[in-house]
N, C-alpha and C positions, 0 to 999 in steps of 0.2 A: 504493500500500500504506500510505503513512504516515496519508490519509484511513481508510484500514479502520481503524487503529490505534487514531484519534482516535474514529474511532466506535463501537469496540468499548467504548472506557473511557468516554465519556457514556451508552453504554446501560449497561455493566454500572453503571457509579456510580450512574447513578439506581435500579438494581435494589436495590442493595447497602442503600440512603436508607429502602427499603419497610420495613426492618428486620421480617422472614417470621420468627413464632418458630418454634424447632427443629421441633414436630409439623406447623407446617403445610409447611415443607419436606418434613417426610417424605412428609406427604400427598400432596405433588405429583407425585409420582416413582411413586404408587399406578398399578393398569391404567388405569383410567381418564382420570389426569392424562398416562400415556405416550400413551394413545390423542389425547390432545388435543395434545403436543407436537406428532408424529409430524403430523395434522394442522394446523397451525400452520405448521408448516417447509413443507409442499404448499405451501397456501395461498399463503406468503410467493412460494416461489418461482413458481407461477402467476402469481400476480398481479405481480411483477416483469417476466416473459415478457412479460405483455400489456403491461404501461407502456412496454417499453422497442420493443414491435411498431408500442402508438399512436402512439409519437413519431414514430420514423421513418416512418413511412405518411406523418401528416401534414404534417411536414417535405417529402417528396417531393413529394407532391401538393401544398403550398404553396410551394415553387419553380418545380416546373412552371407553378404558377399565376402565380408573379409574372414568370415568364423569360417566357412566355408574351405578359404586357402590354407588356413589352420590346422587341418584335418586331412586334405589331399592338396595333390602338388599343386602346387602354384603357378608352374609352369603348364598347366594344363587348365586348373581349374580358371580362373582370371581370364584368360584370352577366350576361352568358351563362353563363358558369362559374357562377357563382350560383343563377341562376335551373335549371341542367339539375343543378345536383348537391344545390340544395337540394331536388327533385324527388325525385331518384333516391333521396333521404336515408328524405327524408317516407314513402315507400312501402316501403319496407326496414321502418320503422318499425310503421306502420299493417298491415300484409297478415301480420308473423311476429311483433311484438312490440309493440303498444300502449305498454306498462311501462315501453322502453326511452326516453320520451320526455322531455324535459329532462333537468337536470344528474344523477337519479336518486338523489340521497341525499336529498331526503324522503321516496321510497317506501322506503329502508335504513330510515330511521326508522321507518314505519310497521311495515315487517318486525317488526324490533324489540319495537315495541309490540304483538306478536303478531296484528296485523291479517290477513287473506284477500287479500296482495300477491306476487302470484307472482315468486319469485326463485329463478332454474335457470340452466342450460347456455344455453340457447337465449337466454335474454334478454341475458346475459351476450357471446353470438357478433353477436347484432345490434345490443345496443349498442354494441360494438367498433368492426363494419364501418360503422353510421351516422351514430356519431362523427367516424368518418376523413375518412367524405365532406363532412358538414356542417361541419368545420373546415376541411379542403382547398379548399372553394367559399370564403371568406374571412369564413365568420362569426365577428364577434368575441366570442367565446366561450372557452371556456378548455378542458383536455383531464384534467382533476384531479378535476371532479368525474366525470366517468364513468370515473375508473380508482378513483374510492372503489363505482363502482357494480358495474363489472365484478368487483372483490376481491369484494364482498361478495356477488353472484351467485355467483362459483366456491365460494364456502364454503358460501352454501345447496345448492350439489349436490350436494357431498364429504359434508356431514351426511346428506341424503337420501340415497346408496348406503351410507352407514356407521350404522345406526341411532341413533340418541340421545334424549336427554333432551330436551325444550322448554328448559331451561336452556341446556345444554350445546350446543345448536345457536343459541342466541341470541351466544352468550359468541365461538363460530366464526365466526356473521356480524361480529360486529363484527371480531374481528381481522382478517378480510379488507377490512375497509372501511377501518381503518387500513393494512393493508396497499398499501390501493391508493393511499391519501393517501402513504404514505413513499414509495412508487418512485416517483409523481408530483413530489414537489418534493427528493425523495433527502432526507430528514428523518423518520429514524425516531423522533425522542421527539414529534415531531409526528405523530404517524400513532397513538403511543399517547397521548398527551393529548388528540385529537380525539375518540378513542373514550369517554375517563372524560370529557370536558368536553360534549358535544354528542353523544355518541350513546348510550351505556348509564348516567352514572354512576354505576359501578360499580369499587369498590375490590378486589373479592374478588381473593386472589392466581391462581385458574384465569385470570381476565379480564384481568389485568397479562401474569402469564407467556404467553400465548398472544399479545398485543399485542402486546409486546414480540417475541419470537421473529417473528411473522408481517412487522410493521413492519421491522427488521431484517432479515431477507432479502431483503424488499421490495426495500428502497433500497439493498441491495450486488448485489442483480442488476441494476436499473434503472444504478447507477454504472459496473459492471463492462463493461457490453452497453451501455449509452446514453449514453457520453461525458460531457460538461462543459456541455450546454447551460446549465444550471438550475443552476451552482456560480458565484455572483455575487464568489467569492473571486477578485477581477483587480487587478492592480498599482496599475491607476487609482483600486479602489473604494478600497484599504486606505490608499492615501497620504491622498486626501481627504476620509473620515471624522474627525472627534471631535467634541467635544461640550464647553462651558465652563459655566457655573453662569447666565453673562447673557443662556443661551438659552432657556431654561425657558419665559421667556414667549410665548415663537414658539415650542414644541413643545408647549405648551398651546392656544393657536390650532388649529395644526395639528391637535389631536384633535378641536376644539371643528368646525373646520369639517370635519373628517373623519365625525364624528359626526353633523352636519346633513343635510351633501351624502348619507352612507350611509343614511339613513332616509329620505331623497326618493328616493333609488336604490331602496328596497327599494318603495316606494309607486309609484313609475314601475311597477315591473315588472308589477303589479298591473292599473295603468291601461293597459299595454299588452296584457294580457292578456285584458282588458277590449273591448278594441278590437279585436282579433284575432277575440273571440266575438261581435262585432256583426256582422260581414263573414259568418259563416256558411259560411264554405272548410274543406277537408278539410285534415287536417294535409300531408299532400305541398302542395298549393297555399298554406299559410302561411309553409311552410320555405323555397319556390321565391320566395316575393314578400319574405321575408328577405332573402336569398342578392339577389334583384335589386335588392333596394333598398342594402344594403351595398354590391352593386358599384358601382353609381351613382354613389354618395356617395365612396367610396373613387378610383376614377377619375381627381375632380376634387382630390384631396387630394395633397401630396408621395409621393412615391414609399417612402419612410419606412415611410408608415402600411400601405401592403400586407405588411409583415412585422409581425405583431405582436412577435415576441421581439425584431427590431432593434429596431423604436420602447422597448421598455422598457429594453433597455439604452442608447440615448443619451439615453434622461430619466436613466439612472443614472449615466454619463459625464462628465452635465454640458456635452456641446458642440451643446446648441441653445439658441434664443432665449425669454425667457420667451413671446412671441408663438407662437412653435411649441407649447411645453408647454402652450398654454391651448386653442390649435386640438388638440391631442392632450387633452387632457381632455374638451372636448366633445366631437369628435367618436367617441370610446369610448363615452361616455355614451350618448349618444343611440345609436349603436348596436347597443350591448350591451340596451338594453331592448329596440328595434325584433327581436334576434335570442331575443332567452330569451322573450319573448312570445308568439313562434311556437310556442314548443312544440321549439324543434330540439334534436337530443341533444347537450347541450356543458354546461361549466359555469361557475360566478361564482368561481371564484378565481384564475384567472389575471385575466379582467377588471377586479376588485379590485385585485388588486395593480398593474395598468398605471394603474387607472385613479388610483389609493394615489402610486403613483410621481410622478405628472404633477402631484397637485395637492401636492405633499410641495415638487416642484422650487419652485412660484409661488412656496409660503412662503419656501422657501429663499433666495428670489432677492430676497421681499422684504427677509429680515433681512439678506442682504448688501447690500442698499442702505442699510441702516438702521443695522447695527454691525460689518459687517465683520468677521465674527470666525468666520463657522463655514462650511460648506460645503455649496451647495445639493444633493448627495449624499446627506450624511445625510440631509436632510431628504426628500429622495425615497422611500430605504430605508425612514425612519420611518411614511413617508405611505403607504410598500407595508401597513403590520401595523398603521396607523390605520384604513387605508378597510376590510380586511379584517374587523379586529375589528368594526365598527360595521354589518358585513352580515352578516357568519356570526355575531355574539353570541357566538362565540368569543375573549376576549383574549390567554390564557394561547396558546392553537395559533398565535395570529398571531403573537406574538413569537417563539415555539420556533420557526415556519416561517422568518422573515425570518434569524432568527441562523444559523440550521443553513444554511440558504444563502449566508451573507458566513463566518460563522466569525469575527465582530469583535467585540470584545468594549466596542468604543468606543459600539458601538450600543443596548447593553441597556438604559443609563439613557434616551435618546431611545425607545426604543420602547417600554419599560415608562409612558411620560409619556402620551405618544399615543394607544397604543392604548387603556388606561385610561379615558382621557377618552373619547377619542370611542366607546367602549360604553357609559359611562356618559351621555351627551347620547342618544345614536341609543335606547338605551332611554327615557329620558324621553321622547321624542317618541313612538316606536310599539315599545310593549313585544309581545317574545317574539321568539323566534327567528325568522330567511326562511322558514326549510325546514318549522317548524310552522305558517304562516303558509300557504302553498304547501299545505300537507297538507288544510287548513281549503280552503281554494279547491278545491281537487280533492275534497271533502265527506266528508273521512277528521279526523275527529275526538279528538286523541288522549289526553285526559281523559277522552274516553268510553270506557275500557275493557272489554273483554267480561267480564261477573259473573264468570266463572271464573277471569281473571288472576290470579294466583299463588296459587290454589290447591293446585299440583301442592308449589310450594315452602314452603305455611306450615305444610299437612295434614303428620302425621310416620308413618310406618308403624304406631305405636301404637293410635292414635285408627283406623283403619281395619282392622287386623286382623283376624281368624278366630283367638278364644282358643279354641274348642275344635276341639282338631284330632287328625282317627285315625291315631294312629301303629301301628310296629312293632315289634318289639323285637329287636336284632339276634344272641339267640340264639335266635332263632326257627328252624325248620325248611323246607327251602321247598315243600314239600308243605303246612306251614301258611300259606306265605304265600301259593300258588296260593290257597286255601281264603278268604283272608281278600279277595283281589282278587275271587273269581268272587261275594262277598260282597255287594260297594260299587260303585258306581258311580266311583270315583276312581279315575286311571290312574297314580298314583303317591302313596308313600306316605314321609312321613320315617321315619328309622329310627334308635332312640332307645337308651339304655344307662344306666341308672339316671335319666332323665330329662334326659339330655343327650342332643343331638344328636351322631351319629356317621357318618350317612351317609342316604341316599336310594334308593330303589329304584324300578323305575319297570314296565308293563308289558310296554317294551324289554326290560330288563333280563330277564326271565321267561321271553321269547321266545329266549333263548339259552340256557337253562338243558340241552336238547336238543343242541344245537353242541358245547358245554363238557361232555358226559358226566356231570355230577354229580347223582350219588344226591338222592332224596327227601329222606332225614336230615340232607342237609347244612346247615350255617348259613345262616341268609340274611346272615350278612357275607360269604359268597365271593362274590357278585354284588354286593352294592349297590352305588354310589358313594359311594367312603369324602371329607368334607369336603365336600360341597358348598356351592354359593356361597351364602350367606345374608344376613341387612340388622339392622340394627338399629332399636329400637323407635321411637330418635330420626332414623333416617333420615328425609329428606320423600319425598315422593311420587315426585317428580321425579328423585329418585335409583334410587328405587326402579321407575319407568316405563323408564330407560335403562336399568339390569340386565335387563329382561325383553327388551325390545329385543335389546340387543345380545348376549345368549346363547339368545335364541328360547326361552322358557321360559316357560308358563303363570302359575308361582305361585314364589314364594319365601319358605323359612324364615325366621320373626323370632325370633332370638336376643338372650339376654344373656349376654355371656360363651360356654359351650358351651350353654346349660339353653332351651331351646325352652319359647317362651311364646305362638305363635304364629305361622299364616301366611297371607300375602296376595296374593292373587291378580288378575288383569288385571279380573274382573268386581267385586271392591271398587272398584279406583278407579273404575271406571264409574258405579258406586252412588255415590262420593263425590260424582262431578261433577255427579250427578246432583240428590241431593241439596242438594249446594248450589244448584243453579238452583231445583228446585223450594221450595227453603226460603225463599229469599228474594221466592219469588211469594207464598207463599199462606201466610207465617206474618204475619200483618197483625193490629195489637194484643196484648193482655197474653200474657204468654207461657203455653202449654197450663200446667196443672199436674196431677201423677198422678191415675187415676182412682181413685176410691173405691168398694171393696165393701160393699152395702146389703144383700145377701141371699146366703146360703148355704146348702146342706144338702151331708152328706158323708154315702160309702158307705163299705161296709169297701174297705179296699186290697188288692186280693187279685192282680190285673194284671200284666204282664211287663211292660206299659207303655201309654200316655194316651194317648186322642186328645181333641180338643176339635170341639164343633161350638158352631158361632155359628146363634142361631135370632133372627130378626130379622123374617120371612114368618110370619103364623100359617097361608098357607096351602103356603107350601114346607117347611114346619120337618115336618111327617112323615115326608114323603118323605126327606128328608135323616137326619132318626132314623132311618127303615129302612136307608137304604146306612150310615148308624154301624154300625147293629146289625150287619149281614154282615160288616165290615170289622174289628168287635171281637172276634165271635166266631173268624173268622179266623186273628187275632193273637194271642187274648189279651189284646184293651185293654180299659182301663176306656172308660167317655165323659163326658165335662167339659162340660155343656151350658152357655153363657153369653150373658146376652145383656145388650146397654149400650144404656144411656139418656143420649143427650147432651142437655148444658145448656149455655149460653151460655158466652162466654170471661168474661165479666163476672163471672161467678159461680161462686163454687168448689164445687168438688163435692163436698167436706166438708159443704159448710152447705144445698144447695140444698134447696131439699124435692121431692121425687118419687113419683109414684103407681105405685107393683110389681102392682098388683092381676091388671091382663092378665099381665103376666109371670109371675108365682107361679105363674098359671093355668096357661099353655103350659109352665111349668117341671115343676108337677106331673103333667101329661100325661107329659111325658118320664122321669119319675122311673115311672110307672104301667108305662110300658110297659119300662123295665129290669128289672123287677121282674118283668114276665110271660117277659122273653127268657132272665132269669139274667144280666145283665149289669150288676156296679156303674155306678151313673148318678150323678154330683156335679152340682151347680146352681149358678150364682153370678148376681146382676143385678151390676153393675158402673154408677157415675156417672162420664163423665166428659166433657172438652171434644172430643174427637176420639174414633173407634172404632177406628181402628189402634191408636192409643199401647196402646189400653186392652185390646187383643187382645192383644199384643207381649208386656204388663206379663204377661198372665195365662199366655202360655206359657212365660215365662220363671221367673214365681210357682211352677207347680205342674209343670213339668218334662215338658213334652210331648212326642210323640214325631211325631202325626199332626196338622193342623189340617184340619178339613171348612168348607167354606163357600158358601154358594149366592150369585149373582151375578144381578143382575136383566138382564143381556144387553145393556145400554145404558150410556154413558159422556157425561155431557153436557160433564167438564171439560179444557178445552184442553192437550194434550201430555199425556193420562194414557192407558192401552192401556186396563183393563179400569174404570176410573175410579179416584177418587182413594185409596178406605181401600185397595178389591182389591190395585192396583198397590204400592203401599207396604206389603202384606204380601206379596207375592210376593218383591218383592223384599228383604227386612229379616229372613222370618222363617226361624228356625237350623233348623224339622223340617220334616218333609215336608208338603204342601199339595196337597187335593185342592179343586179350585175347580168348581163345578158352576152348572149354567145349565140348572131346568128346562125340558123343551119343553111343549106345549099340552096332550099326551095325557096326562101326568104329575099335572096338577094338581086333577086330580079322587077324587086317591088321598085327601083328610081325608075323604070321604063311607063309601069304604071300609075306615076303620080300624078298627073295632069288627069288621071281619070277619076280620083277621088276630091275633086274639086265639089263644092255644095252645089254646084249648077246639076252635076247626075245624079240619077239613085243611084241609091248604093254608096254614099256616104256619109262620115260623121255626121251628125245634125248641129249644127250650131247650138251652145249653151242657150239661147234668149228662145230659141224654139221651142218653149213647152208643149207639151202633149203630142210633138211630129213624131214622124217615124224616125227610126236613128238606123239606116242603112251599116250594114257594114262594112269595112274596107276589105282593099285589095287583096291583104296578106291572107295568109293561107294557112290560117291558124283554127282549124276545126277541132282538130281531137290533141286532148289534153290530160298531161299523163300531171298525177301529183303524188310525189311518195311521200310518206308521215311515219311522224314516229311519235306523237305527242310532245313536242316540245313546243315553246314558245314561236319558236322562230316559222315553225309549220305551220302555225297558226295563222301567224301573220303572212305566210304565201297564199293560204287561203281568203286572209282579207280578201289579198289583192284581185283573187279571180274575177268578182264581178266588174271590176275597171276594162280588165283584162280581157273579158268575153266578150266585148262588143266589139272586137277586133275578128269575132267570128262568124259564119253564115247562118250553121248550124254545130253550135257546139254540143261537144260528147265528151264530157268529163270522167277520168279514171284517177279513183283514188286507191293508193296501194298500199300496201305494210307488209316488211318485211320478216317472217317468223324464222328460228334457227331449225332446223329437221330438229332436235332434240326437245324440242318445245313441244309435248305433248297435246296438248289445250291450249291453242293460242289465244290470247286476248284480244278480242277485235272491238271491244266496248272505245276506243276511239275512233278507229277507222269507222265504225257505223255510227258515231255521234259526229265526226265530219262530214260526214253522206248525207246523213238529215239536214243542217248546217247547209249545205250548198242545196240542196233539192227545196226547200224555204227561198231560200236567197236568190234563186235563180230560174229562169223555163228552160232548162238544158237537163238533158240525159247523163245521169249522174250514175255509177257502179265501184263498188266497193270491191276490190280483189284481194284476198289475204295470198300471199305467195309463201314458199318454203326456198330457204337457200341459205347456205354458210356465209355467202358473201352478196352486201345489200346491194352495193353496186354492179356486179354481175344479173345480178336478177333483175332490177330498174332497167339494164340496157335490152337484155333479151326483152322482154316486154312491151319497151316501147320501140323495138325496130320489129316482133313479135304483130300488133297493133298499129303499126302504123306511124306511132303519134305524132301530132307537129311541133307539140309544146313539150316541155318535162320544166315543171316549174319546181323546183327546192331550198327549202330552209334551212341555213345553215348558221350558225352562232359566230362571234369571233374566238371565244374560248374552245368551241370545235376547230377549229381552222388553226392554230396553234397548237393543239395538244396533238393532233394527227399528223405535225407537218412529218416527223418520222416516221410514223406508221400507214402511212395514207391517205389520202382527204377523199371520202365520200362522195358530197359534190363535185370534187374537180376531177373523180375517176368516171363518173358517169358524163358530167360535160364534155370530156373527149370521147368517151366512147360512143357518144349517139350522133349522128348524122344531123338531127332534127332541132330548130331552136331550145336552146336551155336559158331560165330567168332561175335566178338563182336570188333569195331576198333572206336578209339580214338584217333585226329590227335595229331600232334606236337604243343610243344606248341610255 
């Protein structure tokens, strides 16, 4: 208990040192900060469980081993034990867990560095059991680094069942890595300075305090459950320790040669590593020719060295010869590379430190022939946290390890001497850490960051937001609010009080209304959820990706104070990440700058609201004016014809000079024929460097409600679905988007436009013509395929059909839904509540087809080239069209695959 005591006041002291101002203590104690205590405290205590499992396993199995040679030769029994368990290790390895292979804290590293390195349960269980075995067979290896690797596996699977943050699961791996460093040498401020020195550098108080805590439990389960092995505090050490002013110069030695020998050590490893890959064996057969080549060697060696904890405590003792302590440094040596070369699961800090010890005694033993004054002890101790620093490029963790293990205080000046120096030489010779060294060998790169790396944390909820957002008002009605849901495609809506946020409603919420008996007239504050969780503008990403996480929620309010200024949702960040990759591919030279308007004409404003078309085909742009003209007349819109002339990046589009001539031309068509429909027609040419930005600029310019645009059906540019402007306004723009892809029979409609002039039948009827007939046009838009899947966005291609059908003679509408063959009973309660839905709304021939097929666009194409169809209208999302760009885009497989126009609509967002 008196050790708990002493350990409780070095951690709290150092906590105490951090000097946490008042808010960020409060901070800590926030849900989130509990949710990380709470794991933290796991963590610590798992990973204690397993240190204190490893030991004793291996313990067992290395007495056995050595009782064993006792009893039959040793030149037989040793090398078989080796060779069958370095075997049995290797395939444990190779057949369930590849990952688990060496000491495993450069793959923590990698972790870390958010690399594609899998760390779980499973790797965690076999590097456990093939640590055991690969120690127990007598590799000399050490058991420290796979308990920093088993922590920090249990903490990647405790994040994966408990959703998080990429932050906040980085912040967990490490404290289980410290965690498993502290029960390993019972030294919890060493378990937290391993993590700020060599694995996160990272000050933030979440990353201290979960350290701390995880490291601390660590090493009081490993103490409590694992006895005294690894407490070097013995009568013998403390009597012959100190340290005098005339030693300095032989514990400079000491580092110097610590420092050299440690950077051959780390370059051995290398070259045996090296040699291992020439041999062309599987890992079980390199582990197994380990395992027999150690026993070989060991055999012929004192009986001593079959124990490795004995041999480091009589190099600490002080009662062997310096002739032993030189055969015990080599022979470590060389078999500590012959074992970590293999590949077997073990690690370099116990080796270090024996091998620290041995060459710490030579010294020692020199200066006591030399001056008699100090004791080859220290100098061992010293030599423990000199060899260490100058392998792991940690200094500050090798003296906390070495101290937290003696508890002397006669040792701090000798080790602070040492270890110093020899990280200072061991980097002169081969700068950078083993383990990133080691990472670079295995061809894990880690200055090579993925473009996204911290993204999540620099991006702040502000810059990503949704500022215009449809609220509610919470003395609304809830007969108004059914009214305003059966409205939008949104399944929930904030719920606001003088423009403050007050609550949430959702279409949960709605669906109780029935349950709870309450009246039409009632408020919609008797349902909503009063205070819901919300973020702020300066939140990052990161914070804001683990609230959705971890409360399974689509989107979340951005507030200041109460006053709602926005909110953001899981398909922003997506567009973020997206964004950023794609900006840094294909923004190359001067930076874009705004397009410039060179031509305009204006109608009266007479409209409930705008659409825009982009006319860029002089031989699609009719066709496309026609579906405006149905879909304005429809609505009520005006239409915003625009069309951009791009110029170079070199040149600004203020100054370029450019020919409007054709344009004017196609412009005044379209102005011609608003004029015969009754339909306000505005015109603009726009200059600029790109035709997004300049699309983007002009919906946002003149307050759009609809965007039309024809698509040539082909994408030549890498990772883009519909190609590069399409995709970047599907995704970026705030109204609704109908994207169209003449087919063949379509394009022959500029020969017949003089024939839907209002002078013949057979066409549009002018808006002011109430109760005439409304002839239909030219195009040759009869039969119409529509595939559904109940999503919002299907909904709204449905709106559009009755705009849409007077573009037809004799319409015959097909609605479809796609069922997987595995789908016993398929659900068709949408597809037949759509049918009903257009058969109300429309005088056209309406059929519902349930289809069976693995793959939805497969089955769409057959059927509509099956059928005929002229149309295939589909809805598709932007967070659909992003989440598939790897796996396929739906829409855009069936848009190439059919012959026949495709309209393709994607709401507001």
């Amino acid at each position: 208990m008196n050790y708990l005591r002493v350990l409780s006041s070095q951690v709290l002291s150092f906590h105490s040192k951090l000097k946490f101002p008042n808010s960020k203590l409060k901070a800590f104690f926030q849900p989130r900060r509990r949710l990380a205590i709470a794991e933290a405290c796991l963590i610590g205590l798992v990973s204690g469980l397993a240190a204190v499992l490893f030991k004793v396993a291996v313990g067992a199995l290395g007495a056995w081993r050595v009782h064993a040679s006792h009893f039959l030769p040793a030149w037989f029994v040793l090398p078989a034990i080796g060779l069958s368990f370095g075997l049995l290790s290797g395939c444990l390895v190779e057949r369930l867990a590849p990952e688990a292979a060496g000491s495993g804290i450069p793959f923590v590293k990698a972790a870390l560095a958010q690399f594609p390195i899998p760390l779980n349960l499973r790797v965690a269980l076999v590097k456990l059991a093939s640590s055991i075995i690969a120690l127990g067979s007598g590799l000399t290896l050490g058991r420290q680094g796979p308990t920093v690797h088993i922590g920090a596996a249990v903490a990647a699977q405790l994040s994966h069942w408990v959703p998080t943050s990429p932050d906040h699961r980085r912040q967990m791996i490490a404290a289980g890595a410290g965690a498993g460093l502290a029960a390993g040498f019972n030294a919890p401020i060493a378990g937290v300075l391993f993590i700020v020195e060599e694995l996160l550098q990272d000050l933030s108080d979440l990353t201290l305090g979960t350290a701390i805590l995880a490291s601390f439990i660590g090493a009081v389960v490993s103490r409590l459950l694992g006895g005294r092995s690894l407490d070097l505090n013995l009568n013998i050490t403390q009597s012959q320790t100190s340290f005098f002013a005339q030693e300095i110069p032989f514990y400079l030695l000491l580092g110097a040669l610590a420092g050299l020998l440690g950077a051959m050590f780390g370059k051995g490893i290398f070259t045996s590593l090296a040699l291992y890959r020439r041999l062309k064996l599987s890992l079980p057969l390199r582990i197994g020719l380990a395992g027999l080549i150690s026993g070989i060697v060991t055999s012929f060696l004192p009986t001593t060295f079959r124990d490795n904890t004995g041999l480091r405590e009589s190099l600490l003792a002080g009662g062997v010869s310096w002739e032993m302590a030189a055969i015990a440094f080599v022979a470590q040596y060389i078999l500590t590379l012959v074992a970590c070369g293999s590949g077997a699961p073990g690690g370099l800090f116990a080796p270090s430190l024996i091998l620290g010890s041995g060459l710490g005694y030579l010294v020692g033993f020199v200066q006591q022939a030399t001056l008699n004054v100090g004791s080859p002890t220290t100098y061992a101790l010293a030599g423990m946290g000199a060899f260490f620093s100058a392998v792991a490029k940690a200094p500050i963790t090798a003296i906390v390890i070495v101290f937290e293990m003696t508890m002397d205080f006669n040792l701090v000046l000798p080790l602070m001497i040492g270890s110093v120096v020899a990280y200072l030489v061991s980097e002169k010779i081969v700068r950078g850490s083993l383990h990133d060294r080691l990472l670079v060998w295995n061809g894990i790169e880690l200055e090579k960051k993925p473009t996204t790396d911290g993204l999540l944390s620099t991006l702040k909820a502000a810059e990503v937001m949704q500022r215009r957002v449809e609220t509610l008002t919470s003395n609304m009605t809830l007969d108004e609010a059914v009214q305003a849901f059966s409205r939008s495609h949104h399944r929930g809506f904030p719920v606001v009080y003088k423009e403050k946020l007050v609550g949430i409603v959702t279409q949960t919420d709605l669906a109780g209304i029935v349950q709870r008996g309450l009246p039409g007239n009632a408020p919609l504050s008797k349902i909503m959820t009063p205070k819901p969780m919300t973020v702020n503008p300066t939140d990052s990403l990161g914070d804001v990706l683990y609230l959705l996480n971890r409360y399974q929620l689509s989107r979340l309010p951005v507030t200041e104070g109460r006053k709602l200024i926005g909110i953001i949702t899981r398909a922003d960040i997506i567009r973020a990440q997206a964004d950023k990759l794609n900006g840094e591919s294909v923004n190359i030279g001067p930076r874009p700058e705004p397009s410039y308007c060179v031509y305009q004409t204006r109608s009266p404003a007479v409209g409930s609201g705008r659409m825009l078309v982009t006319i860029a085909n002089p031989q699609t742009a009719p066709a496309l004016l026609q579906m405006a003209a149905a879909i304005a007349r429809d609505r009520n819109y005006e239409i915003e014809c625009l069309q951009v002339i791009s110029v170079p990046r070199s040149s600004a589009p203020t100054q370029t000079p450019v020919s409007t001539t054709k344009s004017r031309r196609l412009l005044r068509h379209a102005e011609k024929l608003g004029q015969d429909w009754q339909i306000p027609v505005h015109t603009q040419i726009r200059v600029s460097h790109d035709v997004a930005p300049a699309i983007l600029e002009t919906i946002k310019e003149r307050h759009i409600n609809l965007l039309l645009m024809g698509w040539k059906g082909t994408s030549i540019t890498p990772g883009r679905v519909f190609g590069d402007v399409v995709d970047t306004i599907i995704r970026q723009a705030p109204c609704e988007v109908v994207l169209v892809k003449m087919g063949d029979e379509s394009l022959g409609v500029r020969e017949n436009i003089a024939a839907n002039s209002p002078r013949h039948p057979g066409t549009l009827a002018p808006r002011h013509r109430i109760g005439t007939h409304s002839p239909t046009l030219s195009l040759c838009f009869n039969r119409w395929l529509v595939p559904i899947a109940g999503g919002p966005n299907a909904q709204q291609a449905l709106q559009l059909l009755p705009a849409l059908i007077s573009l037809s003679k004799a319409p015959a509408i097909e609605l479809a839904q796609v069922f997987h063959p595995s789908t016993l009973l398929p659900d068709t309660a949408v597809l037949e509540k759509s049918a009903l839905f257009l058969s109300r709304q429309l005088s056209a021939s309406v059929t519902a087809i349930p289809l069976r097929s693995s793959s939805v666009s497969d089955a769409v194409i057959d059927l509509a080239q099956a059928d005929a169809c002229d149309v295939v209208i589909l809805g598709a999302s932007r967070e659909g069209l992003l989440q598939q760009v790897m796996k396929g885009n739906i829409p855009e497989a069936i848009a190439r695959g059919v012959k026949s126009t495709v309209i393709l609509v994607r709401s507001a967002q």
